[in-house]
ChimeraX commands (.cxc) that place a marker at each C-alpha (Angstrom):
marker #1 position 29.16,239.30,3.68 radius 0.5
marker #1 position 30.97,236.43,4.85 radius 0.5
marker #1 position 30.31,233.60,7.18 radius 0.5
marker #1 position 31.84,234.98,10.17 radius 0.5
marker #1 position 30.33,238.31,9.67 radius 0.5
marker #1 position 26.90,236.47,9.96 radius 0.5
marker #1 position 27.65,234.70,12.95 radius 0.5
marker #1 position 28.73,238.41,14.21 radius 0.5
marker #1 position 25.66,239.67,13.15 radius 0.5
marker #1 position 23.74,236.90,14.68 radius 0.5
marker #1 position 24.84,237.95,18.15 radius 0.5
marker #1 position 23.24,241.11,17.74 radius 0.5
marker #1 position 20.23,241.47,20.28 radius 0.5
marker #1 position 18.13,243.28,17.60 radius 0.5
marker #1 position 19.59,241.61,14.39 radius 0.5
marker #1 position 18.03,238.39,12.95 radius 0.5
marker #1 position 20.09,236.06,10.43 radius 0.5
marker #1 position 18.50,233.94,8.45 radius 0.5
marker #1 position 19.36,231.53,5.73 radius 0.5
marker #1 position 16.20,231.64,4.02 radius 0.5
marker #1 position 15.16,233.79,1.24 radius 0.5
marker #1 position 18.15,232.59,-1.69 radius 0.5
marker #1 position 17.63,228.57,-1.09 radius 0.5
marker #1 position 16.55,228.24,-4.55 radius 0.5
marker #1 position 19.19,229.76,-5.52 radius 0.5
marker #1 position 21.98,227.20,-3.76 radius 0.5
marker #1 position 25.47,227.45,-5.52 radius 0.5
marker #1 position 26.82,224.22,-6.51 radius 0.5
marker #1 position 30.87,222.78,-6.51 radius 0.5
marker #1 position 31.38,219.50,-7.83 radius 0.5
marker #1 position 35.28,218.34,-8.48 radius 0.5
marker #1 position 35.26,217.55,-12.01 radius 0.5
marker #1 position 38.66,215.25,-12.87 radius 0.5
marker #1 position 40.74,215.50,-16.35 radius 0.5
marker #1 position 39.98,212.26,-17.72 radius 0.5
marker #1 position 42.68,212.16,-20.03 radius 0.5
marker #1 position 44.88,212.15,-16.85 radius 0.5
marker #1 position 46.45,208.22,-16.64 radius 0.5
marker #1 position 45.93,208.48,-12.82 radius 0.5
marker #1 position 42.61,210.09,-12.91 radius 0.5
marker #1 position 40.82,208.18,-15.36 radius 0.5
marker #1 position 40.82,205.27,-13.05 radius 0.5
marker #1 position 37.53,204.74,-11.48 radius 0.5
marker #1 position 38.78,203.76,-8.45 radius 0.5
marker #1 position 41.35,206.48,-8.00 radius 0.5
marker #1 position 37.98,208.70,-8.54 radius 0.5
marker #1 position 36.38,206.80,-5.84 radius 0.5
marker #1 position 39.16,207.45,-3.03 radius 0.5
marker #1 position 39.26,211.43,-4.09 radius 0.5
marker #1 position 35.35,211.09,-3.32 radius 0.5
marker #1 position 35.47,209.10,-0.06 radius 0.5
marker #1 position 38.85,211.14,1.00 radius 0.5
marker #1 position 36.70,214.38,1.21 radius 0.5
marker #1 position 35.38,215.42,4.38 radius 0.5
marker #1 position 31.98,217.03,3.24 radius 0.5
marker #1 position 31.15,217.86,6.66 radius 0.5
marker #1 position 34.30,219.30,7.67 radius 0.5
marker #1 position 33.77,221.58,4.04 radius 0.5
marker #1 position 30.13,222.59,5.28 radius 0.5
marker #1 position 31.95,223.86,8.95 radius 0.5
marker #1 position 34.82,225.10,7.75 radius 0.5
marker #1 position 34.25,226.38,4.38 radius 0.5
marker #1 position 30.79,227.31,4.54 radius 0.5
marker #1 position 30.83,228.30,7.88 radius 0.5
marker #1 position 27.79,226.13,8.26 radius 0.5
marker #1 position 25.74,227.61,5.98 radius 0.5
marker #1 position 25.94,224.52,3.28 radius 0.5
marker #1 position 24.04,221.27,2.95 radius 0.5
marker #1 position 26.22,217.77,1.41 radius 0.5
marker #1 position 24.39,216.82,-1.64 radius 0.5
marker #1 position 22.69,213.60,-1.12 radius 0.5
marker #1 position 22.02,212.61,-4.66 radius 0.5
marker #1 position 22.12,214.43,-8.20 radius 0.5
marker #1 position 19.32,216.80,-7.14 radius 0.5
marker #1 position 19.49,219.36,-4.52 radius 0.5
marker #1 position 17.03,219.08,-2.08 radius 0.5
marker #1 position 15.74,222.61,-2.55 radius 0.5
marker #1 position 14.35,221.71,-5.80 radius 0.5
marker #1 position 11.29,220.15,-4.45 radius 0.5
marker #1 position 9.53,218.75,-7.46 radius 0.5
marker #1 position 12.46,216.29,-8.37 radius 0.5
marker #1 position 14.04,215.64,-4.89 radius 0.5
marker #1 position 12.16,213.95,-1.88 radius 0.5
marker #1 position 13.88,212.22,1.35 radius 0.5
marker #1 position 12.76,209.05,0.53 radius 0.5
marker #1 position 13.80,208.82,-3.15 radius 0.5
marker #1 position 17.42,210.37,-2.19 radius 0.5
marker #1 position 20.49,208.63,-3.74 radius 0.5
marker #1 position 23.40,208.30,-1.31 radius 0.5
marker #1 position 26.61,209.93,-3.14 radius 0.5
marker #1 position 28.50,207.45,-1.22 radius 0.5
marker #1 position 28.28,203.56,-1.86 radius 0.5
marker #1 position 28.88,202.32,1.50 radius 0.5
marker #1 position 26.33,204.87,2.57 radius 0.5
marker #1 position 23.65,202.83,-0.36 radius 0.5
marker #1 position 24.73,199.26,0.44 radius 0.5
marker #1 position 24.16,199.87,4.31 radius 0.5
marker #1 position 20.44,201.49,4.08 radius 0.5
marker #1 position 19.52,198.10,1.44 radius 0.5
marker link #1:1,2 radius 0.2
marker link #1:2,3 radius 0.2
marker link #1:3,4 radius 0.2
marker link #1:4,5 radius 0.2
marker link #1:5,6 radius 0.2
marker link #1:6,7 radius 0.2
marker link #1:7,8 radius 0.2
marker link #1:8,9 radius 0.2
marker link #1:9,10 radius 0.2
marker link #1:10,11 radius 0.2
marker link #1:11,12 radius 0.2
marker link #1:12,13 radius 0.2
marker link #1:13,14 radius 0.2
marker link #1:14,15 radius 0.2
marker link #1:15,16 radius 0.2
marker link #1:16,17 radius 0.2
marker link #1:17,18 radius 0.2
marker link #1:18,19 radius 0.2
marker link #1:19,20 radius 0.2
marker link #1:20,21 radius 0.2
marker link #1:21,22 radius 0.2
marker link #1:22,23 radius 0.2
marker link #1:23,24 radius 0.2
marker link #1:24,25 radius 0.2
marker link #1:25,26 radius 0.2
marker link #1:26,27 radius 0.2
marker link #1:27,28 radius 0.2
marker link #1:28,29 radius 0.2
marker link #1:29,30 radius 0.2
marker link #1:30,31 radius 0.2
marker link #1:31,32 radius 0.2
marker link #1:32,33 radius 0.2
marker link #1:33,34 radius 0.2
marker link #1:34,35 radius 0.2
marker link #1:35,36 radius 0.2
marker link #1:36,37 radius 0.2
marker link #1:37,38 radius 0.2
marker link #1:38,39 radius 0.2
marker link #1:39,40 radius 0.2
marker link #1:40,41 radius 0.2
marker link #1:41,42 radius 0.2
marker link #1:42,43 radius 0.2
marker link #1:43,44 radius 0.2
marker link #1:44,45 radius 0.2
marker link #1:45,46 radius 0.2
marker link #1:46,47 radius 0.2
marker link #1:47,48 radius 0.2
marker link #1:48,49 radius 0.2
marker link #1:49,50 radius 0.2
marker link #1:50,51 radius 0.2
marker link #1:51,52 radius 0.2
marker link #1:52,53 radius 0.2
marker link #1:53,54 radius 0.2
marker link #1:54,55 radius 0.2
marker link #1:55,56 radius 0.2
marker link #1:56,57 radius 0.2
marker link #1:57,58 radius 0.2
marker link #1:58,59 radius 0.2
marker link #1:59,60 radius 0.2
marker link #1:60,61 radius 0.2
marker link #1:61,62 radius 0.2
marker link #1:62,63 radius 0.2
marker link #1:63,64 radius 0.2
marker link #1:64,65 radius 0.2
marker link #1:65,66 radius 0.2
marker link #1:66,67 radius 0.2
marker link #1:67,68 radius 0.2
marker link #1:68,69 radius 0.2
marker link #1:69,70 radius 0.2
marker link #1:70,71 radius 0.2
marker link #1:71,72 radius 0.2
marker link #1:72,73 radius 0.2
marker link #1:73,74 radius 0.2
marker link #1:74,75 radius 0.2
marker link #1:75,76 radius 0.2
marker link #1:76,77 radius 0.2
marker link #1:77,78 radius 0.2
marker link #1:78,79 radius 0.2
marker link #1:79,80 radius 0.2
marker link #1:80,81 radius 0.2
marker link #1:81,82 radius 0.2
marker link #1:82,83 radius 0.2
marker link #1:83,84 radius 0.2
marker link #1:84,85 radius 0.2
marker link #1:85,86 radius 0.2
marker link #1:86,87 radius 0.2
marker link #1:87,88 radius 0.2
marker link #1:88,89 radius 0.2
marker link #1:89,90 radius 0.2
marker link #1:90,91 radius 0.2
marker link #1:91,92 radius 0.2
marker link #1:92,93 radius 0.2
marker link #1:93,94 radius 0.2
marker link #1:94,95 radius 0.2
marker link #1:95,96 radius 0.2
marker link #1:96,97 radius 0.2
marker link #1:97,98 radius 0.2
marker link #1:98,99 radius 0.2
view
C-alpha cells in the first residue's frame, strides 16, 4: 500500500489507519559516502551533504508523513537504549544551541 492510498483509506467513514502495530520494525536509510572519493572523504564536504538535506521535507514528501528524523544513533522505538532526554542531535548546530 502506499502513502497516498492510506490517506485514501483514512477518509473512509468506517476505515481506521493506523501507524501502529510495525514500529518496531521501522526501516532505516542512512547515505553512506565512498570514502575513497577525493571530494567525499572531506569531512566537511560530508557535513554540507548532511545539513543540505531537508529531513522534514523527506518525512512529507517521501514518506508521506509516515516517518520520524532520527535524532541520534538509536531509533526512538527501541525503548531500552533511546530516551528523550539522552537523545543526540544529528545536527551540530542543533547540540551547541540546547548546551
Amino acid at each position: 500500500m502506499t502513502f497516498a492510498d492510506a490517506d485514501r483509506l483514512a477518509r473512509l467513514p468506517n476505515l481506521v489507519v493506523s501507524r501502529e502495530g510495525y514500529n518496531g520494525y521501522a526501516a532505516w536509510f542512512w547515505l553512506e559516502p565512498n570514502l575513497r572519493d577525493p571530494i567525499l572523504a572531506k569531512l566537511e564536504v560530508r557535513q554540507a551533504i548532511a545539513h543540505a538535506i531537508n529531513r522534514e521535507v523527506l518525512v512529507a514528501t517521501v514518506w508521506g508523513g509516515y516517518a520520524v528524523p532520527a535524532t541520534g544513533p538509536e531509533s526512538s522505538l527501541v525503548k531500552a537504549f533511546y530516551t528523550p532526554d539522552t537523545q543526540q542531535s544529528v545536527r551540530p548546530e542543533t547540540r551547541r544551541s540546547a548546551a
